[in-house]
Structures are given as C-alpha cells and as structure tokens.
C-alpha positions, 0 to 999 in steps of 0.5 A, a space after each residue: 238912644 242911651 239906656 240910661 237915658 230911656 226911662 227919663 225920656 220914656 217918662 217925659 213922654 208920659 208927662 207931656 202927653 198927660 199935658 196936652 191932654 189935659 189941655 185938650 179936655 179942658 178946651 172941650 169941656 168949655 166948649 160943652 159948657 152952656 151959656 151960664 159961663 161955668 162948666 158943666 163938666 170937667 173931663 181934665 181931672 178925671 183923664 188925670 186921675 185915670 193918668 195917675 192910677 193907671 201909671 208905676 207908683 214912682 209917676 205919681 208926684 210928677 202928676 202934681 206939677 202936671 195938674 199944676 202947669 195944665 190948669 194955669 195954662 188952660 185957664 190962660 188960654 181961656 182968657 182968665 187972668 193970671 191971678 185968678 188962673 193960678 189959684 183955680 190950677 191950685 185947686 185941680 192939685 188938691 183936688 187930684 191930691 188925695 188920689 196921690 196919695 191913694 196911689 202911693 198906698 197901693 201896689 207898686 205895679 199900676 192898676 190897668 184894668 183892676 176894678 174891684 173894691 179898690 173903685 170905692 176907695 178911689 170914689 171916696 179919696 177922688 169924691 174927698 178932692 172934688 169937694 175940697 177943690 170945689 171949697 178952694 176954687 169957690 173962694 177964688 171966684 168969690 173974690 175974683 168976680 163976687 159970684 155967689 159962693 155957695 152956687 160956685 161951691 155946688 157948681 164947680 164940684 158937680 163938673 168934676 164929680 160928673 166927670 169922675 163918673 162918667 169918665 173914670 170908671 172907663 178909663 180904669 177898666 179899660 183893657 184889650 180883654 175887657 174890649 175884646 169882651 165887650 164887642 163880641 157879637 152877642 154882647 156888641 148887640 145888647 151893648 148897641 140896643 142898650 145905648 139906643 135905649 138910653 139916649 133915645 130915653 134921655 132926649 124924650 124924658 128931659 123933654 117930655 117928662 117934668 121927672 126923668 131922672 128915674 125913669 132914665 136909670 132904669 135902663 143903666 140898672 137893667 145894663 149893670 147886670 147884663 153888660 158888667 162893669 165895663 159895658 155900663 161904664 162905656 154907657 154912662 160916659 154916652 149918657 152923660 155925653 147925651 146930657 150934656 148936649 141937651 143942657 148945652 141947648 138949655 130951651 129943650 132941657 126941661 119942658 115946663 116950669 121946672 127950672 130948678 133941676 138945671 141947678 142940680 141936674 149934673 149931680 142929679 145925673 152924676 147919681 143915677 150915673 154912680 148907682 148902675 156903677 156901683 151895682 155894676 161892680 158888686 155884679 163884678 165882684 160876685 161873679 169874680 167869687 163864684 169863678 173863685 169858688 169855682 175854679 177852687 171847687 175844680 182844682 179841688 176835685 182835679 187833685 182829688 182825683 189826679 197824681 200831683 206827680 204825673 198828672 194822672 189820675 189817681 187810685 180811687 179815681 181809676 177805681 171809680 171809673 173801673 167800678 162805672 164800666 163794669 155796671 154801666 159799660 157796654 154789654 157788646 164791648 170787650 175790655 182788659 184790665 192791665 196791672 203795671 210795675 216797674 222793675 228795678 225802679 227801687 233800686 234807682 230811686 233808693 240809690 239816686 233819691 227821691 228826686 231821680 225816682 220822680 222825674 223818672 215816673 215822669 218820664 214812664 208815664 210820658 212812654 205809656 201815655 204815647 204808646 196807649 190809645 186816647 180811649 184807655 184810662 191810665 192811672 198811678 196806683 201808687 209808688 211804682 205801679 200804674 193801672 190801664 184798662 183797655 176798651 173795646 179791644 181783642 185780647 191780641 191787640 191789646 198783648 201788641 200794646 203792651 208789649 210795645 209799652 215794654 220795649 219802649 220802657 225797656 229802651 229808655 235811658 232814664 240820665 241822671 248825673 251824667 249816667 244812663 240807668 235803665 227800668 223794665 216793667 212787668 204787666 198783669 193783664 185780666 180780660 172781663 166783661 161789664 157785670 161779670 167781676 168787681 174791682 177787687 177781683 180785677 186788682 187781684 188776679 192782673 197783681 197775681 198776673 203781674 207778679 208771674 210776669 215778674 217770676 218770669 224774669 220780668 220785661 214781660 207780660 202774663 195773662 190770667 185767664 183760666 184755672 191752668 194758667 200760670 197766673 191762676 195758678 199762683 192766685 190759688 196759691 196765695 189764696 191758699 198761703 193767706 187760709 193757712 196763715 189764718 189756720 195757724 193764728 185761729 187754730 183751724 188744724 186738726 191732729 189725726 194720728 195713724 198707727 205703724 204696727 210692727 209686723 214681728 212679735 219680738 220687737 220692744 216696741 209693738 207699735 208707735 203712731 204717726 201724727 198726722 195734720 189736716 186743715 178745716 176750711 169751712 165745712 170741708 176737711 183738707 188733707 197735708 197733699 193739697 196745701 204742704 208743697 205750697 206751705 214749703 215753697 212760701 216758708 210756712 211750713 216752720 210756723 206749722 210744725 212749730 204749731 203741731 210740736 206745741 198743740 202735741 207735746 204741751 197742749 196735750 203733753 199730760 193727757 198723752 203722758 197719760 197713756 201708757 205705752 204711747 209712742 208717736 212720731 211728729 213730722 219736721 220739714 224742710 223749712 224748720 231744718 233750715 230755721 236757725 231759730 227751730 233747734 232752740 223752739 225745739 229744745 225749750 219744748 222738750 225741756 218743758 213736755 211732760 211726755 217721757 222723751 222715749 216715746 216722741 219722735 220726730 220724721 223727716 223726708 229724705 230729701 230734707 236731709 241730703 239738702 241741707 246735711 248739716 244742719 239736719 245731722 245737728 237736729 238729729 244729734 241734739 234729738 238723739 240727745 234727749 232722748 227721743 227717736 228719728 224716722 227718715 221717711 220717704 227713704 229711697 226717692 231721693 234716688 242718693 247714695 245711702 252713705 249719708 246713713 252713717 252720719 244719720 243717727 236714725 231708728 227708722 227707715 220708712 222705705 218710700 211708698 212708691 216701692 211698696 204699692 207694687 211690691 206684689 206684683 213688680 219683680 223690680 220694686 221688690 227687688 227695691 225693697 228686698 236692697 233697702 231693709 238689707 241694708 237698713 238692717 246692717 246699718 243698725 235701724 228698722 224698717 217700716 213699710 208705708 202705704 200697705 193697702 192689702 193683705 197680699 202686699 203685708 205678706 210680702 213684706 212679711 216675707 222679705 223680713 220688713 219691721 213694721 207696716 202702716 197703711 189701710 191694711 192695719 188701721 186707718 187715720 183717727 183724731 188724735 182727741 178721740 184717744 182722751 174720749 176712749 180713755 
C-alpha cells in the first residue's frame, strides 16, 4: 500500500462502515416498529452521532454526505418513494447537523470515553437536531401521505430522541477500561441483578400497573449511584430494548383503559431513561473532583514531604519520623543515627554548574538507596548532606554498611563532558535508643561526628560515643567556642590581677601586676586553661585580647591612671600576633588610654614569637615605640635557641614554671634556672620567676640572683574592681 494513500483508504473504510451500519440500524428499527407504520425508535441517528464525535474533527463533514446517501437508500430500500425518501434523508442531515458543528467546537483529538459536562452540550445540540428533523420530516409526511402533523412532529422526534438516549450514552462512554470496570466480578453481579430488576419490572408494571413509569425509574436511579455512568448507560439501552419489545405486542402495553400512554410512552420512557443518566454523570463528575482533590491533597503532602530532586524524603519529614522512633520506637530495638556529606561535592558543582551538581546527587542517592536496607529511612537534608537512620542493628553491622556506602561512593565515576570526576563522603554515626535523646541532640553530635570523619582526612567514618572519643570531644569544643563567642558579645569575662613582687630592694620598679582573665558560665568561674588552647586553635583568642586591651586600658583607663605606681601587664596571643589588623587596634587603643604607657605592658609566650618572628619583632618594636614594657613569658619551653633574644626588644624574661616548681629539689632544674637568669641578665632584661608556691622555692630563687617572683608564696589572684573599692 502507498503512504500517501493510507489515510484516504483508512478514511473510506470509516465512512462505508458507518454506511452499512446506518443502513443495518434502520432495517432494525423498522422491524422493531409496531403496526402504527412509523418507528418507535430510530438507532441510525444516534450510532451516527456516536460516529461523528468518537471520530478526528477533520471526519466530521464527510459525516453529512454519510447521513445523506444512508437515509435515501434506507427509506428506498424501505419501499418509500424516491421524493419522499430524499427529503426525509435531508431531515437526518439536519438533525445530525448540529452535533457537526459541536464537534468541530471541540478538541482536535476524538472524544473516546470523555463523558463529563461535554454529555449535556451533546444532549442540548443532538436534542436542537431532534426537533428541528422532526419539524422538517413532519412537513414531509404531511404533504407526502396527509397524516397529521402534529402527530408525526411528536412521533418522529420520540424515535430519535429515544435513540439518543438509549444509545448515545453507551457508545460514547464506551472503553476498554470503562468495560474492564464494568465487569469485574463485584460489579458484574450488581450490573447482572440490576438488569434482572429492571426488565422484570418493566413487563409486570406496563401489565399490571395503570402508571409504571415511576415505579420503573427507580431501579435506574438506584444504578446511577452504584454502577456510574457507563453501567447505567449499559441499562437504559436494555430497558429501552425491553420497551420496545412490549410496545411491539401492543395487546400487553398497558392493562386497562389507558391507551393514551402508547402516544407519549417513547418520550415518557426517553425521561425516566435521561434522569438516572443525568444524575449518573453529576455522580461521575463529583467522584472525578474528589479523586482530583485527592490526588492533589497526595501530591501536595508527597511534596511536602520528599526532595523534588532525589525523591527522597526531605529534612522535616526525616525529622518527623526521628522525633516518632525516639517517643514511640520499640524499647528492645537498637538504632543508629548517621550524618552524611559528600566531599569534594563543591567543587564540582561550583566548577561544572548546577546541572552536573544535581544529576550527581542522583546518582549518590541511587549508590546509597542500593547499599542500605528497606527498613532504613533516607533523606536529603540539604545541599550535599543526607541523613539514614538504621533500625534494629548492632553497631558492628551498621560500620559494614556504611563503610560499603563509602567504597561505593568512592568508586563512583560520576562523567560529565566526556570527563570522569570522583566524590568522597564523610559519615557521623550516633548509636540512641527510643526516649534517651531528641532530634536535636542527634543532628548535633552525628554533625560533630562527621565533621571529625572529615578532619580524618574524609572517605570515612567516626562514631560518637562516649566523653573520650574524638567526636565527643571536638562536640565539647564547639560548645565551648559557641560560650565564649557569647562571652565576648554579652561580657561574661572577669579581669583578676596577680601581683609580681620583686625579690631585690633596689629595683625601680618594686612590683607590677599580671592581668589575668576568667570566664562566668553560669554560677561557675572558669579559669584561661580550660578554654584558652581551644579559643587559639579556632582563632578566637584575637577578639578576646582585643576585649581584655579595651575593658583595661579604655574602660578602666581613668580609674587605673588613677593609681599611682600602678604597673600591670596584659597578655597577646598568638592569634593577635598573626592578625594583620592587631598592630593598628593596638595603636588607636594606646594613642586613646589615659594610662601613662610606662605603666602597661604586654606578655607573650615564647613560643608565639619563635613562630611567627617577624611579625612578633614589628609589635614589639611599635610597644617599645610607645613606650610600654615586653615579658616574654613561658621563656624556656620552646626548648630554642635564645638568639632570637638579640632582635626581642624585652624588659622581662618569665623563665618557664615547669623549671621553677622543682627548682628546690632538682639539681637539673636548678641548673636550668641558674643558665636563663645568667644569660637574661647579660642580655639587658630581668627575670621573673613564676608559679613560686613556697618559701623554700623564693629562697632559692633568691639565692641564684632572680628579680622578681610571683605566684602563692607572694600573693594570690584578686579582681581587678576590688582596686577601685579599696581606693
């Protein structure tokens, strides 16, 4: 066959077939037709209407030269005579024209199986063709056989409105799902008592009963709600099937003198056909919304509650079913709370873009989904960081799965154009049982978890379990960073002051004080060794000396200038050595303290200088400068060579008190000792002893020649305001 050819052929075939049908139907109407000589009903309209609606839009004219031949040779056939048959098939064109012209109104596609409020604009136009062919064909037969007009008006619309409804609603409806529906076993049975019902009704009320009409749509209108619209269609075309049987044997239409209901009876019918119909379809389209509605509501709460991107589900959702397990989940289950997040993930998706970064979350939720069990609860918790909780597992089985979540990832070869990049991932892995934590406490301590995996170089895996572990341990860090973060913004430091008393009676300088720090958390007093080394370690340190420079020197400037005589030291970290913006902090504060600069001077650790010598020698120089005093404290533990000493323009040497605690009783640590003042000396700076306990150990240090000491055995700390109170 030739392509082009196809559709004209495919096209034919429709046309004849509706042809033939046409013909066949009205054949079969006639012969269902009582002995009045005139149609009950009139199949051939309705199967042409279903024909036309059912087709593609571009069929629908063709339709009208269908009508056209199949009437006039129907009617021929019929023994009618060629006049009289060619203006009755020009009455089934109008009457099939309307229902044209809606097609044409409608969607391209054809309307198989669309019953919804379309059913009542086909009911309105077909109903609009029904009277007009019946207006036209009533003139025809008027002049043709001078039958009454009226009569034939009434009677030629009743066959084809009957056949409308009876007919129409099936053939529209009809579809392989509708059927598949229909005659399922449930509704097979209903479906089957249903039509027994009815037709047994029918014969015994148009025998027995002088008003059957209601009685017989009661059953339909029972159907319309249980059996839909396409189960009640499939029983008005049996019903009307049935009527049309008994007002073929006219003798048991109607028991009785009642034969005025054998002229209105096919209309009559025709309404209690259309009622269950209609009610049928406002069953349909109500049950259609709450699907709707339904289906919406699910896909609203599936979005609510899932990554749009993986599927998964999402933060809040994993939050809800966490917050379930730990106050409803079984008490003799074990479970594990795992933290995820990719490594290296930024720099692919920052490098490739946005598409790359989530077709490759994709593809890691589809390496973690195939590497965990159905029993755990995966999430996207957001960007590249994905949450599992393991249930009903020992803490040995779940380090297997996730360590094969790791290889997995860490084989993957995620292509992207033409290249192969590769991800890691690290895992935070927290072990609770239901009613012993809340979510919060899990998110934080499998985040410290993971972030140690990371530290670990990442592609691993760290467990927080108890006070020693590494895990815990960094928590308590950040805990610790978040109270003195707090401190600094809501001034929760204490200034204490420690006196250095010199241990020689012709020094200029009798004694000076060391300003020390502690930290209130609460009702307890935490002192620098508990939170300094952290503090350093997280670049902290550099806002709290600034805080300390300030509360002394500006704060406190007038009243301490106040004090005559009153030297004191303030302590720089490392962290402010290295800050490039410290010197000029540092400067504006000196320029600005009412502080006679003689009086202040600033400590640093040994070890603060040797690592980072340069930039250490420019503070110094630009202290010196104005005027103020250097004690490099903790002299001796860097275990360096003391030539640095030369370029260090210091006053003080605090010789290390790790040296002095034993300078009593060890011979070496005195040794020590006896090597650090010599040579302090011969550089140009005194020497001060710290962590002096005893009397026995400031003998000593008196005896080897030591400036000055501090520690217990000269005084012990005090805060700095209690100086205001006692002056």
């Amino acid at each position: 066959m030739d392509v082009k050819s196809a559709p004209f052929n495919d096209t034919s075939t429709k046309y004849t077939f509706a042809t033939l049908s046409y013909v066949a139907l009205s054949i079969i109407s006639i012969a269902l037709s009582s002995e009045s000589g005139m149609a009950t009903i009139w199949f051939s309209n309705a199967a042409l209407l279903i024909f036309i609606l059912r087709d593609e839009k571009r069929m629908a004219w063709g339709y009208l030269l269908v009508c056209l031949f199949s009437a006039f040779i129907s009617n021929v056939l019929m023994g009618t005579s060629v006049s009289v048959s060619l203006g009755l098939a020009i009455s089934n064109v109008i009457e099939i024209l309307p229902i044209i012209l809606l097609r044409l109104s409608l969607p391209e596609s054809a309307l198989v199986g669309k019953i919804g409020l379309e059913f009542l604009r086909i009911l309105i136009y077909a109903t609009l063709g029904c009277i007009l062919a019946a207006l036209v064909a009533g003139m025809v037969l008027f002049l043709a056989y001078h039958v009454e007009y009226s009569a034939a008006v009434i009677k030629w619309f009743a066959a084809d409105f009957l056949a409308l409804v009876a007919v129409a609603p099936l053939g529209i409806s009809f579809t392989k799902q509708n059927w598949q529906e229909i005659i399922k076993r449930n509704r097979l049975i209903e479906l089957t008592i249903f039509l027994v019902i009815t037709v047994l009704l029918e014969v015994v009320v148009f025998v027995f009963t002088p008003f059957p009409f209601i009685i017989i749509s009661l059953p339909l209108l029972i159907s319309a709600f249980r059996l839909r619209f396409f189960g009640t269609a499939i029983l008005c075309l049996i019903e009307a099937i049935t009527f049309l049987l008994l007002e073929y044997r006219a003798e048991i239409l109607i028991a009785g003198p009642y034969p005025y209901f054998y002229n209105y009876a096919p209309i009559i019918v025709s309404i209690i056909l259309l009622s269950p119909l209609i009610i049928a379809l406002l069953v349909d389209q109500y049950s259609a919304a709450m699907r709707e509605s339904r289906k919406l509501s699910k896909e609203l709460s599936y979005h609510t509650t899932h990554d749009s991107l993986t599927n998964l589900i999402s933060r809040s959702e994993f939050e809800r079913q966490v917050k379930e397990i730990i106050e409803m989940g079984m008490q003799e289950y074990t479970y594990l709370f795992c933290y995820l997040d990719l490594d290296r993930f930024k720099i692919i998706n920052d490098t490739l873009g946005h598409a790359a970064g989530d077709e490759l979350l994709r593809c890691i939720t589809d390496v973690i989904q195939s590497n965990i069990r159905a029993t755990d609860i995966l999430a996207r918790l957001g960007g590249d960081e994905f949450g599992i909780v393991f249930t009903n597992i020992s803490m040995s089985s779940a380090i297997k799965i996730c360590e094969k979540v790791i290889s997995a990832i860490r084989s993957l070869k995620f292509k992207w154009d033409g290249k192969a990049y590769e991800v890691g991932v690290s895992i935070g892995m927290v072990h609770f049982f239901p009613g012993s934590t809340s979510f919060e406490s899990l998110m934080a301590k499998a985040d410290v978890a993971c972030y140690t995996a990371k530290h670990q170089g990442g592609n691993t895996h760290a467990i927080y379990e108890d006070m020693k572990s590494e895990a815990s341990l960094y928590h308590r860090e950040i805990h610790l960073i978040s109270g003195i973060k707090e401190a600094i913004e809501e001034d929760r430091f204490v200034l204490y002051i420690h006196e250095v008393k010199s241990l020689k009676k012709d020094m200029v300088m009798d004694s000076y004080h060391e300003i020390l720090l502690r930290l209130i958390d609460g009702n307890k007093m935490v002192y620098p060794a508990q939170f300094i080394s952290t503090a350093e370690r997280y670049n902290l340190m550099s806002g709290i000396d600034q805080w300390v420079i300030r509360k002394v020197l500006i704060d406190y400037g007038a009243q301490l200038a106040g004090l005559s005589n009153f030297s004191f030291t303030i302590n720089l970290s490392a962290n402010s050595i290295n800050s490039p913006y410290f010197i000029d902090f540092l400067m504006a504060v000196l320029e600005e303290t009412p502080i006679p600069r003689s009086r202040i001077g600033f400590e640093l650790t040994e070890t603060a200088v040797i690592n980072n010598l340069d930039k250490a020698g420019e503070i110094l120089r630009m202290i010196q400068m104005y005027g103020s005093f250097i004690a490099l404290d903790d002299f001796g533990s860097g275990l360096s060579s003391f030539n640095y000493l030369k370029y260090c323009p210091v006053k003080f040497v605090k010789i290390d008190g790790s040296f002095i605690r034993m300078v009593a009783k060890s011979a070496i640590d005195k040794s020590i000792v006896e090597s650090i003042n010599e040579l302090a000396h011969k550089l140009g700076a005194l020497t001060i002893a710290e962590y002096a306990e005893s009397e026995e150990i400031l003998s000593v240090l008196y005896e080897i020649g030591v400036d000055f000491a501090q520690g217990y055995a000269i005084s012990r700390e005090t805060p700095l305001v209690d100086l205001f109170v006692d002056n």
